[in-house]
C-alpha positions in Angstrom: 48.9 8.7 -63.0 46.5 5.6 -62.8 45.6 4.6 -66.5 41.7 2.8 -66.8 43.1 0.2 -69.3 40.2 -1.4 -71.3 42.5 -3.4 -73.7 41.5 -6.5 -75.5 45.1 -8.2 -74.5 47.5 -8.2 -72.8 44.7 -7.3 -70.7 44.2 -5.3 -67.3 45.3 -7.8 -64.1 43.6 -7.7 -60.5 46.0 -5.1 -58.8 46.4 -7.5 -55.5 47.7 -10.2 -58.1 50.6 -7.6 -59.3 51.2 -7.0 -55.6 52.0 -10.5 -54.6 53.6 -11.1 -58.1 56.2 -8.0 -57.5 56.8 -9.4 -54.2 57.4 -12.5 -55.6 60.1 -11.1 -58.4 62.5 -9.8 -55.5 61.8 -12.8 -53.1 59.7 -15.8 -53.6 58.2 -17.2 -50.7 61.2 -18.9 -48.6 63.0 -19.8 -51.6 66.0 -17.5 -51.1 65.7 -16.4 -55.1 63.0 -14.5 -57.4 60.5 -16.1 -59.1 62.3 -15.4 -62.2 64.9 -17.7 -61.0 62.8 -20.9 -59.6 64.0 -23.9 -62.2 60.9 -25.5 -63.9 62.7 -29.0 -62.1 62.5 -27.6 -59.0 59.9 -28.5 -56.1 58.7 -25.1 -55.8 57.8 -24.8 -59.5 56.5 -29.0 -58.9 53.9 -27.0 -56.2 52.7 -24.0 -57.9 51.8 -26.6 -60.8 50.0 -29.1 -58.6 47.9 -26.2 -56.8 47.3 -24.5 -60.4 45.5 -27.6 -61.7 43.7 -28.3 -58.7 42.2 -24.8 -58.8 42.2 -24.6 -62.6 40.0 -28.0 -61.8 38.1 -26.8 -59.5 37.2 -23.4 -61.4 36.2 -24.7 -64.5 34.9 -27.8 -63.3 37.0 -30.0 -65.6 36.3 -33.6 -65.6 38.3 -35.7 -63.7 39.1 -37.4 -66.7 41.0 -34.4 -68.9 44.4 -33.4 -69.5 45.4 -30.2 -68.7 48.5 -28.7 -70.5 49.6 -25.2 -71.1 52.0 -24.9 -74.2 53.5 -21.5 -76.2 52.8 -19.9 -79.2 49.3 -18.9 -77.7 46.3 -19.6 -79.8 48.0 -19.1 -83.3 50.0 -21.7 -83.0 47.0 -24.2 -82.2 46.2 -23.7 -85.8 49.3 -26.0 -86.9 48.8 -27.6 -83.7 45.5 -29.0 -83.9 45.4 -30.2 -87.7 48.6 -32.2 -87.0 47.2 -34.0 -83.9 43.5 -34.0 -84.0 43.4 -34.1 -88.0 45.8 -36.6 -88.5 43.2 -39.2 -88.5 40.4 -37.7 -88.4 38.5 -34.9 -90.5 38.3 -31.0 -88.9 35.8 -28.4 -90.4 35.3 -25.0 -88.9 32.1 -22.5 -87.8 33.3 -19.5 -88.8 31.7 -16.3 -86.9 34.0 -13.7 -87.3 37.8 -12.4 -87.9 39.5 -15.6 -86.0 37.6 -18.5 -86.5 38.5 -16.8 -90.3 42.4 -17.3 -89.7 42.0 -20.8 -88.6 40.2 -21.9 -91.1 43.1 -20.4 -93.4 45.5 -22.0 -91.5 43.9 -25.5 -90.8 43.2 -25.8 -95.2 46.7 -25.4 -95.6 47.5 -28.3 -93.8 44.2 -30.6 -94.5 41.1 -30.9 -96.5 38.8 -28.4 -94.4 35.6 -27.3 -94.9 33.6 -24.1 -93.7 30.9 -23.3 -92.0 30.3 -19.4 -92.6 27.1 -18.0 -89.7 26.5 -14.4 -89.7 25.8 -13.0 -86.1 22.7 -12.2 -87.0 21.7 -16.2 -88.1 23.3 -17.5 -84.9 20.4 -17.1 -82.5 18.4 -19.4 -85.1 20.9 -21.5 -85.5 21.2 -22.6 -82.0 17.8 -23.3 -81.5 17.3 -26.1 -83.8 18.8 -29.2 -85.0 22.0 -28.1 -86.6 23.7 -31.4 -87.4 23.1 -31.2 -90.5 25.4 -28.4 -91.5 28.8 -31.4 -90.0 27.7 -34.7 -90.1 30.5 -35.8 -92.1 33.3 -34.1 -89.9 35.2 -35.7 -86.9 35.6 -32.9 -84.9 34.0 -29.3 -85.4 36.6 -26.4 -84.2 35.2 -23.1 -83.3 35.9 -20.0 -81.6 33.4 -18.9 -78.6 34.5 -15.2 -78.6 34.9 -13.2 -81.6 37.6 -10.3 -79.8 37.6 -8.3 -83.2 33.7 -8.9 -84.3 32.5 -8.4 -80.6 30.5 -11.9 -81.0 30.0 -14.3 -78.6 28.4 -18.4 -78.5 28.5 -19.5 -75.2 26.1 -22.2 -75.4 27.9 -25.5 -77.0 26.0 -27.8 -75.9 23.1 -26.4 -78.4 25.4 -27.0 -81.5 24.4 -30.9 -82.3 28.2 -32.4 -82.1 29.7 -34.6 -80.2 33.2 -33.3 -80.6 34.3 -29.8 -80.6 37.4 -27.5 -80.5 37.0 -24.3 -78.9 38.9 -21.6 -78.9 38.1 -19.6 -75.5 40.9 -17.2 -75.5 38.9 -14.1 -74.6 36.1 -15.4 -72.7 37.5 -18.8 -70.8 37.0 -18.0 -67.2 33.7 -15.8 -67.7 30.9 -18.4 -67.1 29.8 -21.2 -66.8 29.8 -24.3 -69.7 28.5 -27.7 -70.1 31.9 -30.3 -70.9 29.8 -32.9 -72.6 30.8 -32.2 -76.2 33.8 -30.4 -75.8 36.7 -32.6 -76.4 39.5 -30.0 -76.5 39.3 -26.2 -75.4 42.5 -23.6 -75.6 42.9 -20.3 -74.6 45.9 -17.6 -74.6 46.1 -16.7 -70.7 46.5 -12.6 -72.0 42.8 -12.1 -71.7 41.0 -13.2 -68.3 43.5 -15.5 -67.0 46.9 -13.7 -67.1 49.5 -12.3 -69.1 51.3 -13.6 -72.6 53.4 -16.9 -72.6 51.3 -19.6 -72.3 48.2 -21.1 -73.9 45.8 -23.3 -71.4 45.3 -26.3 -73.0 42.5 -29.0 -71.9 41.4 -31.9 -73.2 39.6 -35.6 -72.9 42.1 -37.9 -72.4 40.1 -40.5 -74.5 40.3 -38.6 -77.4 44.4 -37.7 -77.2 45.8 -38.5 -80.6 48.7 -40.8 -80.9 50.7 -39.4 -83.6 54.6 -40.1 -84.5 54.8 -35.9 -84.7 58.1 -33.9 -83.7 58.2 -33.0 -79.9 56.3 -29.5 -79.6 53.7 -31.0 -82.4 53.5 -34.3 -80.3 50.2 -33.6 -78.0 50.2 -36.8 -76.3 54.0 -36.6 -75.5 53.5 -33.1 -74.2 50.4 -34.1 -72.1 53.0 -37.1 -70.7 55.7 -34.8 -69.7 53.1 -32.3 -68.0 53.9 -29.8 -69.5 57.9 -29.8 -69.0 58.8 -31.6 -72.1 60.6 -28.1 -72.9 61.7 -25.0 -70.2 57.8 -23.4 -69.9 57.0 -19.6 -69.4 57.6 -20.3 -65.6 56.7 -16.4 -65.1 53.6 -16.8 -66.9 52.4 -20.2 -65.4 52.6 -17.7 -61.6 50.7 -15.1 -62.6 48.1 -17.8 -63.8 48.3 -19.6 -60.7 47.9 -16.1 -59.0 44.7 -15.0 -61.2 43.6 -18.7 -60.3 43.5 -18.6 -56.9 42.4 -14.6 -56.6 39.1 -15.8 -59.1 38.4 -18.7 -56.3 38.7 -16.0 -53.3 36.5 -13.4 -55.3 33.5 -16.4 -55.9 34.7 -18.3 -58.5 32.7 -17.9 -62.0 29.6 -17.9 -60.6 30.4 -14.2 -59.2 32.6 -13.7 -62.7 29.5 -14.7 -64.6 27.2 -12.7 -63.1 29.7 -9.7 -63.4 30.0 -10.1 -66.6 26.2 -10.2 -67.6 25.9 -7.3 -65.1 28.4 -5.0 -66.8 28.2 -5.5 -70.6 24.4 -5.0 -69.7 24.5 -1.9 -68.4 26.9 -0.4 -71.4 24.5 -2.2 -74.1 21.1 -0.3 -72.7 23.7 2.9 -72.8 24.6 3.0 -75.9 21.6 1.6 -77.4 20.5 5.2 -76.3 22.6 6.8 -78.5 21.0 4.6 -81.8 21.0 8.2 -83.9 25.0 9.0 -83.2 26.4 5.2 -83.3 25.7 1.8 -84.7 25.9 -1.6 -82.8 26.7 -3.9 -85.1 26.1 -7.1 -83.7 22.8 -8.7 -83.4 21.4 -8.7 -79.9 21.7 -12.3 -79.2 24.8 -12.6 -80.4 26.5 -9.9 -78.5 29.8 -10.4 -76.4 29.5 -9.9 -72.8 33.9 -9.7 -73.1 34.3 -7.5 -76.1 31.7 -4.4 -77.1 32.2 -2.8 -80.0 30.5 -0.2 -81.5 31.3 2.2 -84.7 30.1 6.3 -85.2 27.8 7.2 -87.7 30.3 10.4 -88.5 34.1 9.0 -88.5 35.0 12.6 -86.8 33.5 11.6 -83.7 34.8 8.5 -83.5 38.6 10.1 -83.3 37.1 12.9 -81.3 35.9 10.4 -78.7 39.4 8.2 -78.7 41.2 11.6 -78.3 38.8 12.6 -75.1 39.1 9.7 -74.2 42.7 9.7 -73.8 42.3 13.1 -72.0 41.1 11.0 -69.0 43.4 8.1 -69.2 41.2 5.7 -70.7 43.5 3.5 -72.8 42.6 0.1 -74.7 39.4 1.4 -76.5 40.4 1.7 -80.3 38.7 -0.9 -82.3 41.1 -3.8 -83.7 42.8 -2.5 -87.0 41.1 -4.6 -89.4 37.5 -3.2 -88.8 38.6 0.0 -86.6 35.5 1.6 -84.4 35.6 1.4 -80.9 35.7 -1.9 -78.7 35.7 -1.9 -74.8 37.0 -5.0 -73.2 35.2 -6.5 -70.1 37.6 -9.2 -68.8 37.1 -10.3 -65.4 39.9 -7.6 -64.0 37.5 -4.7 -65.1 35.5 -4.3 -62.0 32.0 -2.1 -61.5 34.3 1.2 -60.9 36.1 0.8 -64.1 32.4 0.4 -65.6 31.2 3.1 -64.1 34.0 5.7 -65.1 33.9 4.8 -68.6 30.0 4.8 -68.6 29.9 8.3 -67.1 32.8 9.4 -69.8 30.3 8.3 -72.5 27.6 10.7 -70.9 29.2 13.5 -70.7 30.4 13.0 -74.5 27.3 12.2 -75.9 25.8 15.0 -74.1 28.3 17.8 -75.4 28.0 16.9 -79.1 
């Protein structure tokens, strides 16, 4: 029984990239062994690596001059990570807009002096359309997370927050659209959301802003950018299937046709549930508004377990709002295509037409 899986992560993958990766667990290419088995020394590993970066590279458009590294841990471990490279030396503060950017600001003070930037979704719009230096003048480096997966809020634009250096967390929307490098100096995202499954965190960074820092091995950036990667045994499986999503994001148009799939589909459940303004709130300003991660909440908390038990009923799974804040949050990662829209849009018709 097919399950329409609208989870926030580990998220829905492309059904051909299963294919090739099941037929890659009982024989991988000429290799004589599984996937499972290929040594991260070995020259097949070497090749999936080289073509992964080369269409990671060409994907994202990362300059030519940035490291690329993809670590464990995912992105709650960047939170001692970063402070113990990056804030060694320098000075870190954090924008906080919501539940994550929360955490590693409660991480990073325990570690070093950090201050907080606190915008509301509703203050973001304003924000980012004047000069906003002000608010970090006195920090090296500004961290901030561009998608809010709990809150459902989203800043895509960083080059209209007036930094030079920035830390961005793009765990739940890397891969979604298109973004301006100039004053990002280090981006990480957990793969679990658009670009794969758990075990590894995609790491990228200018290599003339890699600290130098006498840290332990798996703290030491710059001695795990040198060893690309295979300073310890990686999450070979992982690193495939990201290799896999890679290449079937270039085949389907690369994010220009992920961009404008994403605008496409979180627009069309916005204008429908903005229909339905007496039954259920929409909590985040319209500006700030995830394109990855909707969430809504009922005006009566029956209907709310009403609609997750319907929606159960026809195997729509993924949809119960994070446990912190509860409601109701549908995920629009780049493997949810205009079907899976469409049958979750036409389930919230009919349920908002019989109550």
């Amino acid at each position: 029984m097919m399950k329409y899986n609208y989870s926030a992560g580990p998220a829905r993958i492309a059904p051909s990239v299963i294919t090739k990766a099941n037929e890659s667990i009982i024989h991988y290419e000429d290799s004589g062994m599984s996937i499972l088995e290929i040594s991260h020394r070995s020259n097949e590993y070497k090749k999936i690596m080289e073509e992964l970066k080369i269409n990671l590279t060409s994907l994202l458009n990362i300059p030519d001059d940035y490291f690329i590294l993809l670590l464990q841990g995912g992105a709650t471990y960047q939170n001692t990570f970063l402070p113990h490279n990056y804030g060694v030396d320098n000075k870190i503060d954090c924008l906080i807009t919501g539940e994550w950017s929360k955490k590693t600001f409660e991480d990073f003070v325990l570690i070093k002096d950090t201050e907080k930037i606190t915008l509301e979704d509703s203050k973001i719009e304003k924000f980012l359309s004047e000069d906003n230096s002000e608010y970090f003048k006195d920090t090296d480096y500004l961290h901030l997370t561009s998608n809010e997966t709990i809150n459902g809020i989203q800043i895509r634009d960083f080059n209209k927050i007036n930094h030079p250096s920035l830390i961005v967390d793009m765990s739940s929307d890397l891969g979604s659209y298109k973004f301006d490098w100039e004053n990002l100096k280090y981006i990480y995202a957990g793969a679990q959301k658009n670009m794969g499954i758990p075990g590894i965190t995609i790491c990228i960074g200018d290599e003339a802003h890699l600290p130098d820092v006498k840290n332990p091995s798996y703290l030491n950036l710059k001695k795990l950018s040198e060893n690309d990667s295979v300073l310890n045994t990686p999450s070979t499986f992982s690193v495939y299937i990201l290799h896999l999503v890679c290449q079937w994001m270039i085949d389907s148009g690369g994010l220009d046709f992920f961009e404008q799939q994403s605008i496409k589909h979180s627009n069309l459940l916005y204008e429908q549930l903005e229909s339905y303004s007496e039954k259920l709130i929409l909590p985040v300003s319209k500006f700030a508004r995830s394109r990855s991660n909707i969430v809504f909440n009922f005006v009566d908390n029956n209907l709310e377990k009403e609609f997750l038990s319907e929606a159960g009923k026809q195997n729509i799974v993924g949809i119960k709002g994070h446990r912190s804040v509860g409601g109701i949050r549908i995920s629009l990662y780049n493997s949810v295509d205009s079907e899976m829209v469409d049958y979750i849009s036409e389930f919230i018709s009919k349920f908002f037409k019989k109550i």
